[in-house]
FISELUM-611444 format. One record per residue (C-alpha): residue in one letter; residue number from 1; x, y, z. Coordinates in pm, 1 decimal, padded with zeros to 6 digits, always signed. Layout:
% residues N
+-----+-----+----------+----------+----------+
| res |   n |        u |        v |        w |
+-----+-----+----------+----------+----------+
|   A | NUM |        X |        Y |        Z |
...
+-----+-----+----------+----------+----------+
***
This chain:
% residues 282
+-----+-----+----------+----------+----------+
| res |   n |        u |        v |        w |
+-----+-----+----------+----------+----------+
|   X |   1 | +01531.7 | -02119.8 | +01336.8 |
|   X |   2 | +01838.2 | -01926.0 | +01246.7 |
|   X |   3 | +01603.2 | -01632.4 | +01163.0 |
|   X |   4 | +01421.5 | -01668.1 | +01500.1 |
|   X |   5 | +01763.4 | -01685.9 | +01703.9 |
|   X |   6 | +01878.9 | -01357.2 | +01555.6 |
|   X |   7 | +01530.1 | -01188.3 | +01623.4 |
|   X |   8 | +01615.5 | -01194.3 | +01991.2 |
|   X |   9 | +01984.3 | -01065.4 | +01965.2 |
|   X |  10 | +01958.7 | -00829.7 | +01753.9 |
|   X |  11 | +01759.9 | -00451.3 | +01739.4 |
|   X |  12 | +01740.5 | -00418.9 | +01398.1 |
|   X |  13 | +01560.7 | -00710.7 | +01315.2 |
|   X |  14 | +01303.7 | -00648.1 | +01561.7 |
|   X |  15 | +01218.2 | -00311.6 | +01444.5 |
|   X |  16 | +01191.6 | -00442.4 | +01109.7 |
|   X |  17 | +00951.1 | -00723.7 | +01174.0 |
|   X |  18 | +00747.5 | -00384.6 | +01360.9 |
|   X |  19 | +00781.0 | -00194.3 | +01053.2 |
|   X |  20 | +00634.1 | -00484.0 | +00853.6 |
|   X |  21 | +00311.2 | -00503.6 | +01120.5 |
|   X |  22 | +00274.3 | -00139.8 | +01125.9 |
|   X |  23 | +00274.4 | -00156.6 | +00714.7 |
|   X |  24 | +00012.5 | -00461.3 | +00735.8 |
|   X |  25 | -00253.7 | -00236.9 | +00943.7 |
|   X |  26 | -00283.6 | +00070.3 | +00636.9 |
|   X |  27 | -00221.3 | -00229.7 | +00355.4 |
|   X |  28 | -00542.5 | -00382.5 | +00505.3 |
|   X |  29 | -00795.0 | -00143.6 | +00598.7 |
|   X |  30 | -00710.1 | +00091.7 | +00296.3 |
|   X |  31 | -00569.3 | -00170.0 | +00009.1 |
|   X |  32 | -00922.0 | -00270.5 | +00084.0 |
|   X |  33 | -01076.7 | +00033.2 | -00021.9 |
|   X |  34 | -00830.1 | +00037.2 | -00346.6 |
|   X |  35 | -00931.0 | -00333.2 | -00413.4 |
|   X |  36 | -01299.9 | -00285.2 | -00383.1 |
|   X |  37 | -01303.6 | +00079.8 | -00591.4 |
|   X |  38 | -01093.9 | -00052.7 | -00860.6 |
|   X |  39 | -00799.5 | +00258.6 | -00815.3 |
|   X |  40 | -00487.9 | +00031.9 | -00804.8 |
|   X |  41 | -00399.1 | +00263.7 | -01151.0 |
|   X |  42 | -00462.6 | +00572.6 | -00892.5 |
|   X |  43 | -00224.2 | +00410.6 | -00631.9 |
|   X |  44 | +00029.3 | +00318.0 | -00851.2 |
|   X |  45 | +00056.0 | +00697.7 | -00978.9 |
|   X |  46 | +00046.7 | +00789.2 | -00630.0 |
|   X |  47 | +00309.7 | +00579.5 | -00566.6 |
|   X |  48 | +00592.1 | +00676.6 | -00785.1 |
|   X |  49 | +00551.0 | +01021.7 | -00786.2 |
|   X |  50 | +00667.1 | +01009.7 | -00414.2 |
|   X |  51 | +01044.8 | +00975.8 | -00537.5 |
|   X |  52 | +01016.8 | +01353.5 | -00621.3 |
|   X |  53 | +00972.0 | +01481.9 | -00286.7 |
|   X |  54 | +01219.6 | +01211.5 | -00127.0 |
|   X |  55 | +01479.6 | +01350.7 | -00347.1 |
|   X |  56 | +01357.6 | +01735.3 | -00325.3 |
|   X |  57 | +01365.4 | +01645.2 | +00053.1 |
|   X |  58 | +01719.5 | +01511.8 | +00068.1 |
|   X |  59 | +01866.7 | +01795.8 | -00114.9 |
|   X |  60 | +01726.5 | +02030.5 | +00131.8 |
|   X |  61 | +01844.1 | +01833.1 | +00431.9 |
|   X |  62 | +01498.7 | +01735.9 | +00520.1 |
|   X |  63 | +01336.7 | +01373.0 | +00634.0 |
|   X |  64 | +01277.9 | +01237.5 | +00274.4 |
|   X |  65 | +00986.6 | +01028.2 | +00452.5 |
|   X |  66 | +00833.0 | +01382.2 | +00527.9 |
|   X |  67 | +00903.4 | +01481.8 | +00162.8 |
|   X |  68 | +00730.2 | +01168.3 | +00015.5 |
|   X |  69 | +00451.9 | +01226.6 | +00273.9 |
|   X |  70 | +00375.6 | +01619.3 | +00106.2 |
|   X |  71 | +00469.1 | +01448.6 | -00255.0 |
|   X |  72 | +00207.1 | +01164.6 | -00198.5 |
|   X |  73 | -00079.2 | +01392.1 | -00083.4 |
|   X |  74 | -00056.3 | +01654.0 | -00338.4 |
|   X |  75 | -00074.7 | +01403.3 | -00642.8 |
|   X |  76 | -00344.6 | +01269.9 | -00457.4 |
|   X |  77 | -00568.1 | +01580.0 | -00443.7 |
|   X |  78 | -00408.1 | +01630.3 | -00783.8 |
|   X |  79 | -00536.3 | +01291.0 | -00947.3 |
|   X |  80 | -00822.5 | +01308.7 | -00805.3 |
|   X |  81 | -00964.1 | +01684.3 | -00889.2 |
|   X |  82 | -00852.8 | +01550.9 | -01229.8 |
|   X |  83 | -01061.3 | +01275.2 | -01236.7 |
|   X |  84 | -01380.3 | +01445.3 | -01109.1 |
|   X |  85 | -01344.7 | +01729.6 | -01352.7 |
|   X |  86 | -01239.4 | +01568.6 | -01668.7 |
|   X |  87 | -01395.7 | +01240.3 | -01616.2 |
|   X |  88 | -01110.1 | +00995.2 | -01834.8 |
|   X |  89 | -00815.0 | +01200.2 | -01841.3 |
|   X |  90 | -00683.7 | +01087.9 | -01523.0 |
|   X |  91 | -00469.1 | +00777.4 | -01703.4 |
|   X |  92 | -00298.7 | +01062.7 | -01882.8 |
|   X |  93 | -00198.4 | +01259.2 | -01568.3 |
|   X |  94 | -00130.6 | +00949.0 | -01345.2 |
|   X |  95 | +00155.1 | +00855.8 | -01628.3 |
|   X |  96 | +00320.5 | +01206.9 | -01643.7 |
|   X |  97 | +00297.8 | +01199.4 | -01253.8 |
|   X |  98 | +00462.7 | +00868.5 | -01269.7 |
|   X |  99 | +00730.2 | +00948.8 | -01486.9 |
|   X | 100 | +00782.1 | +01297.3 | -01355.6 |
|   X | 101 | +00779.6 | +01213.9 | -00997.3 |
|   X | 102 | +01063.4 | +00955.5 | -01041.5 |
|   X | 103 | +01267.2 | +01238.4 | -01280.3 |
|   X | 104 | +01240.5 | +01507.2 | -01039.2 |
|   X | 105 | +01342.4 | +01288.2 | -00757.2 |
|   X | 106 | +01644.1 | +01089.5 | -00933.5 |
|   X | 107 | +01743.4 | +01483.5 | -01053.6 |
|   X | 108 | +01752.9 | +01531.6 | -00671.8 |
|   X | 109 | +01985.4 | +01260.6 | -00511.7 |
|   X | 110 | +02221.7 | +01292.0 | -00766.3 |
|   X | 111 | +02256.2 | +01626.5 | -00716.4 |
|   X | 112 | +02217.8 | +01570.6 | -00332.0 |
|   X | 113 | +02573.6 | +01728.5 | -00216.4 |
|   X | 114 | +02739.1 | +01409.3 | -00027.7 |
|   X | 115 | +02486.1 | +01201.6 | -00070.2 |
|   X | 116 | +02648.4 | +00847.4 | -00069.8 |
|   X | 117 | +02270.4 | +00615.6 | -00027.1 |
|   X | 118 | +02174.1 | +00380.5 | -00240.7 |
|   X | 119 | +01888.8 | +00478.5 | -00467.3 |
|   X | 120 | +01759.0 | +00123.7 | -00449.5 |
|   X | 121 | +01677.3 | +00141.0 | -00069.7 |
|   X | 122 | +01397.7 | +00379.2 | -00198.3 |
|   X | 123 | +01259.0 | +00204.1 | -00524.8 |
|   X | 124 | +01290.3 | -00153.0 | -00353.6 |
|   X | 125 | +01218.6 | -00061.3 | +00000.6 |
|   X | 126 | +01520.8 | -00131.3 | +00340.6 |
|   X | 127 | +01295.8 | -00283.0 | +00586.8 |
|   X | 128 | +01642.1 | -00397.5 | +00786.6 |
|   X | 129 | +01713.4 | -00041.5 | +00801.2 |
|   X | 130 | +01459.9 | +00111.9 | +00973.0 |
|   X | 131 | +01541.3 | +00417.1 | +01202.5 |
|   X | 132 | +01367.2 | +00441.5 | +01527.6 |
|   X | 133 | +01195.2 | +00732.2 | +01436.8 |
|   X | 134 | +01057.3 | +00636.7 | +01137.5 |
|   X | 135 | +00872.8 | +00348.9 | +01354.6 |
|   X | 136 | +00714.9 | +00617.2 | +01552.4 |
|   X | 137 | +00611.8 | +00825.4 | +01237.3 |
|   X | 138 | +00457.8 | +00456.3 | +01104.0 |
|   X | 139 | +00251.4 | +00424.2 | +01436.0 |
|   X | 140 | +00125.8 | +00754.1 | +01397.5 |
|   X | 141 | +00016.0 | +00723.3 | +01032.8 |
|   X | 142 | -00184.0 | +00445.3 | +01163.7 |
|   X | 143 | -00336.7 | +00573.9 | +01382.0 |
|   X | 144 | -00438.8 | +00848.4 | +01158.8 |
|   X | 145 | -00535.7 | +00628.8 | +00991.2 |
|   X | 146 | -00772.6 | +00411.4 | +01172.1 |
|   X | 147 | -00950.6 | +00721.4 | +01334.6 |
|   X | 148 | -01046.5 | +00869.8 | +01014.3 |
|   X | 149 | -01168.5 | +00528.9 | +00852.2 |
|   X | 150 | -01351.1 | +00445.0 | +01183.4 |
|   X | 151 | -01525.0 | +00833.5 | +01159.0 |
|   X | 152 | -01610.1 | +00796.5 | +00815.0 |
|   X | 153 | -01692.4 | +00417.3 | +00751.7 |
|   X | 154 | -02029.1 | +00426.2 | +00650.7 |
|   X | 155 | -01941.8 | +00721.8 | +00445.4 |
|   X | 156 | -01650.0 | +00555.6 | +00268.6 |
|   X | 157 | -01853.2 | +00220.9 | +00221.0 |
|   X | 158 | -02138.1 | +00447.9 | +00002.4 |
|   X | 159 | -01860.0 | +00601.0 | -00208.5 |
|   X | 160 | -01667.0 | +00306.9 | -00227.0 |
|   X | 161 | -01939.3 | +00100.4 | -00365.1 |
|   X | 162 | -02145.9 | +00362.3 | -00529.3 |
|   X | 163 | -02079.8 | +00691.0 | -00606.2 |
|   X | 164 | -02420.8 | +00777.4 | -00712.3 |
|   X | 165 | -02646.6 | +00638.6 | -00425.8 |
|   X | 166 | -02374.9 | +00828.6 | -00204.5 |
|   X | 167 | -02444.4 | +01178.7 | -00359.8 |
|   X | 168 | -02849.7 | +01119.2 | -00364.0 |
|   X | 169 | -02854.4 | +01046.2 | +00004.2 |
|   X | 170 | -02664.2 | +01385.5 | +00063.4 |
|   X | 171 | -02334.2 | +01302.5 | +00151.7 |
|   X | 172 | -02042.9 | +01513.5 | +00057.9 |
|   X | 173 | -01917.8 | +01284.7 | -00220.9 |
|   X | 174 | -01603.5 | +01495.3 | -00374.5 |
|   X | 175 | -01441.5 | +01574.7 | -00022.1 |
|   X | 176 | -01474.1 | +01182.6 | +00111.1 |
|   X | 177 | -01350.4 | +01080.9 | -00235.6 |
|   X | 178 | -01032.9 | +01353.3 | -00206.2 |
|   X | 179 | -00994.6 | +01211.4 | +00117.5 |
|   X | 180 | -00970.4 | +00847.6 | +00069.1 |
|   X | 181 | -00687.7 | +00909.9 | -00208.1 |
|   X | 182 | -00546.7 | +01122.5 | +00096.5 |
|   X | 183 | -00530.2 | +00829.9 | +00303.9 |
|   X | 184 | -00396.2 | +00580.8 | -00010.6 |
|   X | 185 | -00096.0 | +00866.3 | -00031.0 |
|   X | 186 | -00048.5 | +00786.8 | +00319.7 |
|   X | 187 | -00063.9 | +00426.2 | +00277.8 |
|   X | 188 | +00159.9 | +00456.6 | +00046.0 |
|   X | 189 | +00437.9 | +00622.9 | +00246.4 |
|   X | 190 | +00349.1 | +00345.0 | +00511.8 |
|   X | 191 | +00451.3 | +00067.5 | +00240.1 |
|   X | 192 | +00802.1 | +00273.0 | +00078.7 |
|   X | 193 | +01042.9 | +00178.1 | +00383.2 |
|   X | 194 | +00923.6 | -00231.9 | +00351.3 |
|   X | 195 | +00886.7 | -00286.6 | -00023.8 |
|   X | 196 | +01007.9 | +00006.6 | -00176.9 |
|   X | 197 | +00825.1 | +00253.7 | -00452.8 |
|   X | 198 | +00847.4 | +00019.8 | -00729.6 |
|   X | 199 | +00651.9 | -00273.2 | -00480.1 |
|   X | 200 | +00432.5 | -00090.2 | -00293.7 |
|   X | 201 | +00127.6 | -00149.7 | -00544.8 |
|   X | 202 | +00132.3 | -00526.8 | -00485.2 |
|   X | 203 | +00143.0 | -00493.5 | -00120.2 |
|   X | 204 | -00129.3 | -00255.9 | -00097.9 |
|   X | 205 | -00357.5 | -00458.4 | -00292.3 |
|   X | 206 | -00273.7 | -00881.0 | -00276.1 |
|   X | 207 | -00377.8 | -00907.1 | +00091.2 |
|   X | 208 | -00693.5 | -00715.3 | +00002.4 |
|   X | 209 | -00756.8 | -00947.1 | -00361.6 |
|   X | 210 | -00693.3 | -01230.4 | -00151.8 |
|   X | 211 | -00940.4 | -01166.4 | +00170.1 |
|   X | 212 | -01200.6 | -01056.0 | -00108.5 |
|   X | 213 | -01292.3 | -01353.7 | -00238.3 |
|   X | 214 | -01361.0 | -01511.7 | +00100.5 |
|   X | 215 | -01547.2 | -01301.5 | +00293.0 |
|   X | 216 | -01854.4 | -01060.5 | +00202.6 |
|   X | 217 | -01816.0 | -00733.1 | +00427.6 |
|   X | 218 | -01553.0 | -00490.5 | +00386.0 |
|   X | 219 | -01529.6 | -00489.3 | +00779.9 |
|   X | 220 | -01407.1 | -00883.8 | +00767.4 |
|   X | 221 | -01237.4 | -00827.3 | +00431.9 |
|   X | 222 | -00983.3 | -00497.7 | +00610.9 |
|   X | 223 | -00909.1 | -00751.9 | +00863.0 |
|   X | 224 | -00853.9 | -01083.8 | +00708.6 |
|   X | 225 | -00631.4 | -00812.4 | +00508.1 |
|   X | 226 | -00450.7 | -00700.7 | +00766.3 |
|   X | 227 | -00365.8 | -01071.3 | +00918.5 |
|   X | 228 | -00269.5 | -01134.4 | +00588.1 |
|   X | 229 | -00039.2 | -00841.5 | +00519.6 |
|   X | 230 | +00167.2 | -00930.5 | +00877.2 |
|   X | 231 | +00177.0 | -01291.8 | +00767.5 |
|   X | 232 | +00384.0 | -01163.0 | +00465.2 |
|   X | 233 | +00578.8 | -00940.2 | +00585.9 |
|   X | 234 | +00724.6 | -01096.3 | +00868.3 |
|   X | 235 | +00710.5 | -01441.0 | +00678.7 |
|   X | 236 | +00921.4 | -01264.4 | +00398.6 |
|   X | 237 | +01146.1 | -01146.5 | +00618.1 |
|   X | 238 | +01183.0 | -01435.2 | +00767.4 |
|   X | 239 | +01259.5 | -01659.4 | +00453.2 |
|   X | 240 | +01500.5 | -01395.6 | +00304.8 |
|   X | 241 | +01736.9 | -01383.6 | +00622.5 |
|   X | 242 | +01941.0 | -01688.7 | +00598.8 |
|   X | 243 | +01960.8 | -01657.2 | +00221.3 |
|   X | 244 | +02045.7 | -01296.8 | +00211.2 |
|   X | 245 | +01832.8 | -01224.8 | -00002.7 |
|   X | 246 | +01609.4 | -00862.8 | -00007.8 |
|   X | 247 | +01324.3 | -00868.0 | +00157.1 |
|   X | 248 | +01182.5 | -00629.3 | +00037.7 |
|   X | 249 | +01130.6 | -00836.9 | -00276.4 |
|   X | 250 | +01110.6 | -01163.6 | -00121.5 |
|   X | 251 | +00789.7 | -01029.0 | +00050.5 |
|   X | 252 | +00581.0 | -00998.9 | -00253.5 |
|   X | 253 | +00699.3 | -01296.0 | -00416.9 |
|   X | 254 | +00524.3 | -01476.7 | -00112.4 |
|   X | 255 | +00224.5 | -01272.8 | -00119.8 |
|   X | 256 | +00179.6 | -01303.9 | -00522.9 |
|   X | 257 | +00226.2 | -01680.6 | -00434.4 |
|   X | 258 | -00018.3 | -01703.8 | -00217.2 |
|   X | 259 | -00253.4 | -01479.2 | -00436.1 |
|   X | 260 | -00207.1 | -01716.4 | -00764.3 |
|   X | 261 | -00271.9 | -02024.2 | -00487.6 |
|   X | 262 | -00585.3 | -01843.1 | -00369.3 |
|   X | 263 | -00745.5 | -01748.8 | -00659.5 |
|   X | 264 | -00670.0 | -02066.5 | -00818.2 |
|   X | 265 | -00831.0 | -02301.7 | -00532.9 |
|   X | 266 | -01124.0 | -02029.1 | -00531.3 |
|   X | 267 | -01186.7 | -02036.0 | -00929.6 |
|   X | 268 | -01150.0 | -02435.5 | -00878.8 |
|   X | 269 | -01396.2 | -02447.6 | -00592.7 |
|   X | 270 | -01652.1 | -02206.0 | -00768.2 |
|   X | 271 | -01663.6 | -02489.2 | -01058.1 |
|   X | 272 | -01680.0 | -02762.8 | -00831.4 |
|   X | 273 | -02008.1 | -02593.8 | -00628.4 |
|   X | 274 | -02174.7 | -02490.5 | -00972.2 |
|   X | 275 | -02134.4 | -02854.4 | -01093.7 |
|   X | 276 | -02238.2 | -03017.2 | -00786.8 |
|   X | 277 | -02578.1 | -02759.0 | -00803.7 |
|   X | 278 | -02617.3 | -02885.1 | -01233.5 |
|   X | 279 | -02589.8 | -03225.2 | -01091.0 |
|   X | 280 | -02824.4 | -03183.3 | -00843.8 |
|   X | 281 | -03092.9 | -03001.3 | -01030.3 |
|   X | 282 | -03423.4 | -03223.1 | -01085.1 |
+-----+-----+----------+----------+----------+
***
């Protein structure tokens, strides 16, 4: 109640409980595509090598959310004409991206003349901070967002489930695949103001692992996602006010929670129906 109370006095906890719903639409509709093609590796490098252009962007006196949007994309396109041209080496690149990315940028704020932030409002995410411009630039990505994955759905669902049966039916199989890591980069940068760089992985993709193994379209499974991802993000914020305790944190302890629950009451009804069918067998 005490968390409730302060949502209608005070600004800043209304725009962060937006920020969290505007970070649930891209963690559902694309942390479903990362969940069902198996790229949470991808994501991850993705991901981290963001803090490069955050910090690049700070030294120049630029938005460092613009920064990590032009970081994100490029080891995107990166990672992925890596992948389709040298089949395996990918890991290899996604780990120097990883550990580059977060060199470069560190190299950057420290260097950063007068900068006085706090380095763990990027790695850990500041969702009680959020400027109002940097709500609009979150509706906007969404939006982005949804019209491209509403064009392209069928298309994505071919090369999301297979690759092959995608390319014999004629569809332009590199470019959709380049531009579904596009729109993880930009998922990504969706996810850094709530839970942070070091987070963002787990947000992208336990509301997706969750919805997955209760529903059998991708269509029910990006929204069940999405209900999901505001249920934790506003739930986390919730529980984390009166405690003081981060948020940004607090979040995905409630959605690994509820993943471990899930996946243990699904494992333990899958048993239950299999040895209900023995049983029943003549």
């Amino acid at each position: 109640m005490t968390f409730f109370t302060a949502l209608l006095e005070h600004h800043f906890l209304q725009a962060a409980l937006l920020a969290g719903l505007l970070a649930a639409i891209g963690c559902g509709v694309i942390g479903s595509y990362v969940v069902v093609k198996r790229i949470g590796y991808l994501a991850g490098g993705i991901a981290h090598s963001v803090l490069g252009g955050m910090g690049a962007a700070l030294y120049f006196g630029l938005d460092p959310m613009g920064g990590a949007l032009v970081a994100a994309i490029i080891s995107a396109l990166l990672i992925g004409w890596v992948r389709l041209r040298w089949g395996g080496q990918e890991d290899i690149l996604i780990g120097a991206l990883w550990a580059i990315g977060m060199a470069v940028g560190i190299l950057f704020i420290e260097r950063t003349p007068g900068y006085t932030g706090n380095l763990m409002s990027y790695l850990f995410g500041n969702i009680l901070l959020v400027p109002e411009r940097q709500l609009w630039l979150m509706g906007g990505l969404d939006l982005l967002l949804l019209g491209t994955v509403g064009l392209l759905y069928r298309h994505f669902l071919a090369v999301a489930f297979d690759e092959e049966f995608a390319r014999l039916r004629g569809l332009p199989v590199t470019a959709l695949y380049l531009l579904l890591l596009c729109l993880v980069a930009v998922t990504v940068v969706l996810l850094i103001q709530v839970v942070g760089l070091i987070l963002v992985i787990a947000l992208l993709t336990l509301p997706a692992a969750i919805a997955g193994q209760y529903v059998q379209t991708l269509g029910r499974m990006m929204l069940v996602a999405t209900l999901l991802g505001a249920v934790f993000t506003s739930g986390g914020l919730a529980l984390s006010y009166a405690p003081d305790l981060p948020p940004g944190a607090t979040i995905i302890l409630l959605a690994g929670a509820a993943y471990v629950l899930s996946t243990l009451w699904y494992h333990w009804s899958l048993a239950r129906r299999r040895r209900r069918s023995v049983e029943a067998a003549p």
